[in-house]
VMD Tcl script that draws the C-alpha trace (Angstrom):
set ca {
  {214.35 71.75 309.82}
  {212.71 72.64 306.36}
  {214.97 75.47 305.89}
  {218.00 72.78 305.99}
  {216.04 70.87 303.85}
  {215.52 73.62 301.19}
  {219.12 74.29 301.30}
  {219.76 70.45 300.92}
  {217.48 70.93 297.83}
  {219.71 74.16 297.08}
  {222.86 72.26 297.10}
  {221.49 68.83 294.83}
  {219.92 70.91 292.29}
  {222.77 73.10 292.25}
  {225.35 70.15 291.79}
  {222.82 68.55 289.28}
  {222.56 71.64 287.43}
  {226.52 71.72 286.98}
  {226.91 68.10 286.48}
  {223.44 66.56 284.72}
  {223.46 63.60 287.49}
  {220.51 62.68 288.90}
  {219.88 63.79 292.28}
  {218.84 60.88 293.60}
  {222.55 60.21 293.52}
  {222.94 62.80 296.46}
  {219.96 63.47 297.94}
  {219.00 60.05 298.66}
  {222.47 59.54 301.07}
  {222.36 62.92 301.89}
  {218.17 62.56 303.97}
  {220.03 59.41 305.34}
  {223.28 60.34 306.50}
  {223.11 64.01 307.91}
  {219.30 64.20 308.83}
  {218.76 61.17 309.62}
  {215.59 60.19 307.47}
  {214.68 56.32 307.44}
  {215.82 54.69 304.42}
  {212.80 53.67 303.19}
  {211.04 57.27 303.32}
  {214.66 58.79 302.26}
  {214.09 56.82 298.94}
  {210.18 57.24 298.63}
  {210.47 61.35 299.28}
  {213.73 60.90 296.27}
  {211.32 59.17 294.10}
  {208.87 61.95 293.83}
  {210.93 64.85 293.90}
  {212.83 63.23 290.78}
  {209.45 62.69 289.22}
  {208.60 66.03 289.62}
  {212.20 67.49 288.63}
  {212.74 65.52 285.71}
  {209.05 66.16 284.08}
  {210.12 69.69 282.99}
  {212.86 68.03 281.29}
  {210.85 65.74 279.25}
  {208.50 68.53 277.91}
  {211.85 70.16 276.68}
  {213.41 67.39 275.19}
  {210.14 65.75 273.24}
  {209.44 69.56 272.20}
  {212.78 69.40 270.81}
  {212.57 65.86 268.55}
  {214.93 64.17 271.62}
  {212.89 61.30 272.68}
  {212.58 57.70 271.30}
  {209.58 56.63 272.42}
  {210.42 52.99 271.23}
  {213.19 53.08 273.41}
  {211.32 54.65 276.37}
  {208.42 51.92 275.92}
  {210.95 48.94 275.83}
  {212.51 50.25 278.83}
  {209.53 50.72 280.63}
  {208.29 47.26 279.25}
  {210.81 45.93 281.97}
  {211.35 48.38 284.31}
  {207.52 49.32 286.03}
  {207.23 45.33 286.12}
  {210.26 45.05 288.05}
  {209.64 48.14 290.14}
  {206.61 46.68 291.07}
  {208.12 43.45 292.66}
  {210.50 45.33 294.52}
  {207.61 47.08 296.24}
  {205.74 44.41 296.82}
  {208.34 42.84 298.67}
  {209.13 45.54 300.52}
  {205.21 46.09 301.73}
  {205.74 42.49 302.40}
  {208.92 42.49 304.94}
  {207.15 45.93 305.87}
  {208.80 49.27 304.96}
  {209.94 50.75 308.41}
  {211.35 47.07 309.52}
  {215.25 47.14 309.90}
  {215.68 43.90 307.73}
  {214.43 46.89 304.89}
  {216.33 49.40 306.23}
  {219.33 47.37 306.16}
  {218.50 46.03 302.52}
  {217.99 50.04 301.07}
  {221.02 51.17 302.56}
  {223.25 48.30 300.84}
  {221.31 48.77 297.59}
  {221.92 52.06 297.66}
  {225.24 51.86 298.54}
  {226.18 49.63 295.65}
  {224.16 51.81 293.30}
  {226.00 54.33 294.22}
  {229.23 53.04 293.35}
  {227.41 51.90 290.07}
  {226.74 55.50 289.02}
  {230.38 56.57 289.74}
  {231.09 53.65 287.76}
  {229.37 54.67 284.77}
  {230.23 58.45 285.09}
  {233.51 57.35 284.96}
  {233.75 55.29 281.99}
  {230.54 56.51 279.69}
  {233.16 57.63 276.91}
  {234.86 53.83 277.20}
  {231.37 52.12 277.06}
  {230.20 54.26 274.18}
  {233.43 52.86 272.02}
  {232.69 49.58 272.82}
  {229.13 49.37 271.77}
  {230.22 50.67 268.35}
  {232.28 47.61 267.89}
  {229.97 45.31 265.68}
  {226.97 48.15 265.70}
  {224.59 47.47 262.85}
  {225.08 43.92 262.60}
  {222.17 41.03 262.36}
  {223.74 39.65 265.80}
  {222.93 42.80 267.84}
  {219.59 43.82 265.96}
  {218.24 40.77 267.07}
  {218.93 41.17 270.42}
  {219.02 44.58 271.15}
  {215.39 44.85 272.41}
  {215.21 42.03 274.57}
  {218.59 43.53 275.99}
  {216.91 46.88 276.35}
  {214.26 45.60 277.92}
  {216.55 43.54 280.62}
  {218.43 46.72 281.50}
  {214.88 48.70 282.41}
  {214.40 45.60 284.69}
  {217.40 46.21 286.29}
  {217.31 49.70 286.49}
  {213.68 49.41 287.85}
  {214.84 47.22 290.70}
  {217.20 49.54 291.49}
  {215.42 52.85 291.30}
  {212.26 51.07 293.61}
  {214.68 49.93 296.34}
  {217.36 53.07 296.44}
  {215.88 55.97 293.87}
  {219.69 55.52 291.97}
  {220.00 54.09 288.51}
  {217.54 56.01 286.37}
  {220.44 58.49 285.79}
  {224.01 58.06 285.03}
  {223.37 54.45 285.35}
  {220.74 54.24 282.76}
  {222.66 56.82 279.66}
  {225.28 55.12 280.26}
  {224.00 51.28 279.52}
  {222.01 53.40 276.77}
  {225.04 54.54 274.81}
  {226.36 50.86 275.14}
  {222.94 49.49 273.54}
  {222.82 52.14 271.02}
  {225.96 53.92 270.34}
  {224.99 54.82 266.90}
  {221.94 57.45 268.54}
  {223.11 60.73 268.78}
  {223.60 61.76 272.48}
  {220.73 64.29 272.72}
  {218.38 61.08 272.06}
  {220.09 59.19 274.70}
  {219.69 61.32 277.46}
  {216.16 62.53 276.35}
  {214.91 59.16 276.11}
  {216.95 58.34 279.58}
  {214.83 61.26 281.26}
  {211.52 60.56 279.23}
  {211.78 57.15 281.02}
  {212.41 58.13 284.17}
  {209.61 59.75 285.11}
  {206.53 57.57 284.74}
  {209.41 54.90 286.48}
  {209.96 57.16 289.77}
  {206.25 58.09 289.52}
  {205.23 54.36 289.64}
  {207.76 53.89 292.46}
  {207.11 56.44 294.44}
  {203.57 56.38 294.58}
  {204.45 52.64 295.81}
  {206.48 53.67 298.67}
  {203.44 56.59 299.41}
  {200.85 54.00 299.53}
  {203.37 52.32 302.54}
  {203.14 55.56 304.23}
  {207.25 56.05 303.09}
  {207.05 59.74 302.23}
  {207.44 62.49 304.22}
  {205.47 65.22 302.02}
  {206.80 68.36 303.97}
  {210.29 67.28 303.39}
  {209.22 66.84 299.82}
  {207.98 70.51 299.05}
  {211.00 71.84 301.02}
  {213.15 70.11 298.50}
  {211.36 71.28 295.42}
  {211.65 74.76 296.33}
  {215.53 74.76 297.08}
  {216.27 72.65 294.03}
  {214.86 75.00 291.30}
  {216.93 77.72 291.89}
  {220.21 75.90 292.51}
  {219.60 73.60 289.61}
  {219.34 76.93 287.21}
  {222.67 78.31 288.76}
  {224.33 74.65 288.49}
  {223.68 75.16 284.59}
  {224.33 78.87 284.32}
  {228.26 77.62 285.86}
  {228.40 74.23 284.12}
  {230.09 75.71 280.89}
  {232.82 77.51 283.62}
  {234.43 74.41 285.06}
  {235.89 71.40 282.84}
  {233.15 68.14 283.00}
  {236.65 66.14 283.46}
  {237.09 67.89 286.54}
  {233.42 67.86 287.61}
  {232.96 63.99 286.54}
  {235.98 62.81 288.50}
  {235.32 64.61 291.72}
  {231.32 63.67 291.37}
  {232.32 60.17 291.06}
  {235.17 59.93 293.83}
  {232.71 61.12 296.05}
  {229.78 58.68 295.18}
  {232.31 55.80 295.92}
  {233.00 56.72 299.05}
  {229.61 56.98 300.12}
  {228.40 54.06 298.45}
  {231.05 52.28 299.97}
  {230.29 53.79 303.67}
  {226.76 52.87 303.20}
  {227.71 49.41 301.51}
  {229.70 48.46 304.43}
}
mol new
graphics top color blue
foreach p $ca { graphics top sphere $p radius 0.5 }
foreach p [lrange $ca 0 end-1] q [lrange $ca 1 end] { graphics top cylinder $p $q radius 0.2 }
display resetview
């Protein structure tokens, strides 16, 4: 079983290597739907392993001037807050009952077809944001708006492990389309790591990880993530968005319904 988990590693890091989407976008559905994992140890494993992943990242981009860490701190401002509710009310209807089970696997589902959503239209969002950017209107409001999207996105990522990702650029380069796109994503990754941390440790404290599965992951993932982005220049992103995002609907929807 751990080799088909390393492979399953293998095959997300390779896809997020080619793509840049989070993996909890696949490997999340992927621990529920072919092996089987419970939900709620599915998402708690995810957490980690994206903690983990994405910590690598961070060091590159801050090393590289590509983090705003007043954006990162006004996302986090309502994200860990929110993250934290959703774990406590899942310790509260207890993580392995099926009324959580059932709740995971809808939230996931729908975040699911959230990220396909925003894969699909990150160009059309961007344009939009830039309509009245700069002006006294949106300066006001920007940071309370920032820090409503972290609480969303830190619902989301405690109760399915999606929306730290695609989910979160892409609401990013709606709030600040004037920030070059390096900064978005930087910040996007900066903040996702003490988020899946937080979360994660959550779901560990309920006994929701499965730490085996977790180490088989890690050590498939880094080698297909660095041939995902040794390819990624070979195959058109239109191409590679539009396929991503097809099939994220139709498992969000299967796992929706």
């Amino acid at each position: 079983m751990e080799l088909g988990y390393a492979l399953s590693g293998l095959l997300v890091g390779f896809i997020v290597g080619l793509t840049g989407v989070g993996g909890g976008s696949l490997m999340t559905p992927m621990l529920v739907m072919i092996f089987g994992v419970s939900p709620a140890t599915a998402v708690g494993t995810d957490l980690l392993y994206a903690s983990f992943t994405k910590a690598t990242g961070v060091w590159v981009h801050a090393r590289r001037g590509n983090v705003e860490w007043k954006l990162v701190g006004w996302l986090a401002a309502g994200s860990i807050p929110a993250a934290l509710v959703a774990l406590m009310a899942l310790h509260t209807l207890g993580v392995d009952s099926h009324k959580v089970g059932s709740l995971i696997t809808g939230v996931l589902g729908f975040a699911l077809i959230l990220t396909a959503l925003a894969i699909l239209f990150k160009e059309r969002l961007q344009s939009l944001g830039k309509v009245g950017a700069g002006s006294a209107w949106r300066e006001r409001h920007v940071v309370p708006a920032t820090i409503a999207t972290g609480a969303v996105i830190g619902a989301l990522v405690a109760l399915s492990s999606v929306g730290a990702g695609a989910v979160g650029v892409a609401a990013l380069f709606w709030l600040f389309p004037l920030l070059p796109a390096s900064r978005i994503v930087g910040s996007d990754i900066a903040h996702a790591v003490p988020l899946t941390l937080v979360a994660g440790l959550g779901h560990a404290a309920a006994g929701a990880v499965d730490w085996k599965l977790l180490i088989a992951l890690l050590v498939g993932s880094l080698p297909g993530i660095w041939l995902g982005s040794s390819l990624s220049q070979k195959i058109p992103e239109r191409v590679l968005r539009t396929g991503l995002a097809a099939m994220l609907i139709l498992i969000g929807g299967k796992l929706a319904l």
